[in-house]
N, C-alpha and C positions, 0 to 999 in steps of 0.2 A: 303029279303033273302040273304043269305050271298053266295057266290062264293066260289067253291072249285075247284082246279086246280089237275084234273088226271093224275097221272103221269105212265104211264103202258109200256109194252114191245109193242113194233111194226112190227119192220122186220122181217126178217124171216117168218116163219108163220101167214101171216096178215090175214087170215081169222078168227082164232082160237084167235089172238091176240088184231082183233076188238071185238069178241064176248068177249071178257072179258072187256074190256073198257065200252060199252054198260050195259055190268053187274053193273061195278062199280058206273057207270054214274046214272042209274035206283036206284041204294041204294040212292046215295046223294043225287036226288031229292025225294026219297021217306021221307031221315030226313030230307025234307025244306030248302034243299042247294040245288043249282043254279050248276048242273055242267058244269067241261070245258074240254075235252080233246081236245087238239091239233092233234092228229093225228088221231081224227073221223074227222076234218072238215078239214084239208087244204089238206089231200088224194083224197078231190072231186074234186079239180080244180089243182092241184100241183103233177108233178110226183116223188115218194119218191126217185127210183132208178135214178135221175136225180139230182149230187152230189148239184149244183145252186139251186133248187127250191126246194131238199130237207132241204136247210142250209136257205133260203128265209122264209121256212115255221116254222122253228124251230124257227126263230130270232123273226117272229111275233107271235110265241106261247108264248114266254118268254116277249113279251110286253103284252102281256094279263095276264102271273102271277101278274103283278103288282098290278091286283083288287081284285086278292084271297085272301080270310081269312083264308083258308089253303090249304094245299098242302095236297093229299093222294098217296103215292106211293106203286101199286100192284104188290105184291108178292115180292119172294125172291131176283130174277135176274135182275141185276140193266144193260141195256145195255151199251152205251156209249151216247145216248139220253137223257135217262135219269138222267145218270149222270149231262146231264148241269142240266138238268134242276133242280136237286136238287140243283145242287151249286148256282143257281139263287136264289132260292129260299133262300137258308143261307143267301147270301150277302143281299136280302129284308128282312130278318129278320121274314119271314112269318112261321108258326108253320108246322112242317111236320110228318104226321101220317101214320105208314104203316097199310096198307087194307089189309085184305085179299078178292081173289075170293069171293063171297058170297054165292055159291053154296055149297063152303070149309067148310065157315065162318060158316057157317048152319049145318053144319055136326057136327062140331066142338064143337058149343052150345051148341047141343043136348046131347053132349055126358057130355057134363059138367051139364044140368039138370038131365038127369039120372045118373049123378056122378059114372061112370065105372071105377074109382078108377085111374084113369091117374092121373099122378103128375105133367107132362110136363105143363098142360094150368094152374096152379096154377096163373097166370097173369091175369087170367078172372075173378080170384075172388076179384078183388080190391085192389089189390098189387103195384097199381101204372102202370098196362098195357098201353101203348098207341096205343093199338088198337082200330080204329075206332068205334067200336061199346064196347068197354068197355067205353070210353069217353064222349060217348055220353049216355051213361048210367050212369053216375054218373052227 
């Protein structure tokens, strides 16, 4: 199984900002990826508002990108987190896909099976989307 490195918002609202990770996390391993998020697991032992063990935690999330086959980066709002972490990700050279929620994601879909005449997701129909789930659908 191949590893997939989550890349998602954290601060701020950490409750609402796990439950989305958890989401993400649940898709990847339901397509037979291995997921990873960093800030589901080093928030158990590590405290984030604690600038040391937050940047402690960070530095060993990005030695774990090193195994991912790819990167998925959720939603629109990139914080300052996540930013390394995608630049980590460029300088590996590892492929980086934006996700949506899947809750969205599902909405979204649906709306494009019952083709409600939107023109904006034109990207779902094979256009070259690199959306998670167009890619992994081709």
């Amino acid at each position: 199984m191949e590893l997939v490195y989550v890349v998602s918002p954290y601060r701020g609202d950490t409750e609402t900002n796990t439950e989305l990770a958890k989401r993400v996390c649940a898709m990847a391993l339901a397509e037979g990826k291995v997921p990873y998020a960093s800030h589901l697991f080093f928030p158990q032992f590590l405290d984030d508002n604690d600038p040391e063990e937050r940047e402690a935690g960070m530095k060993a999330g990005l030695e774990m990108m090193q195994l991912a086959t790819e990167v998925w980066v959720v939603g629109n709002r990139i914080t300052d987190g996540m930013a390394k972490e995608i630049g980590r990700a460029n300088e590996l050279g590892i492929p980086i896909f934006t996700v949506e929620d899947p809750e969205v994601g599902c909405e979204r879909l649906m709306e494009d099976m019952y083709d409600t005449g939107r023109t904006d997701r034109d990207c779902c129909r094979g256009n070259g989307c690199k959306h998670v789930h167009c890619v992994l659908r081709s």
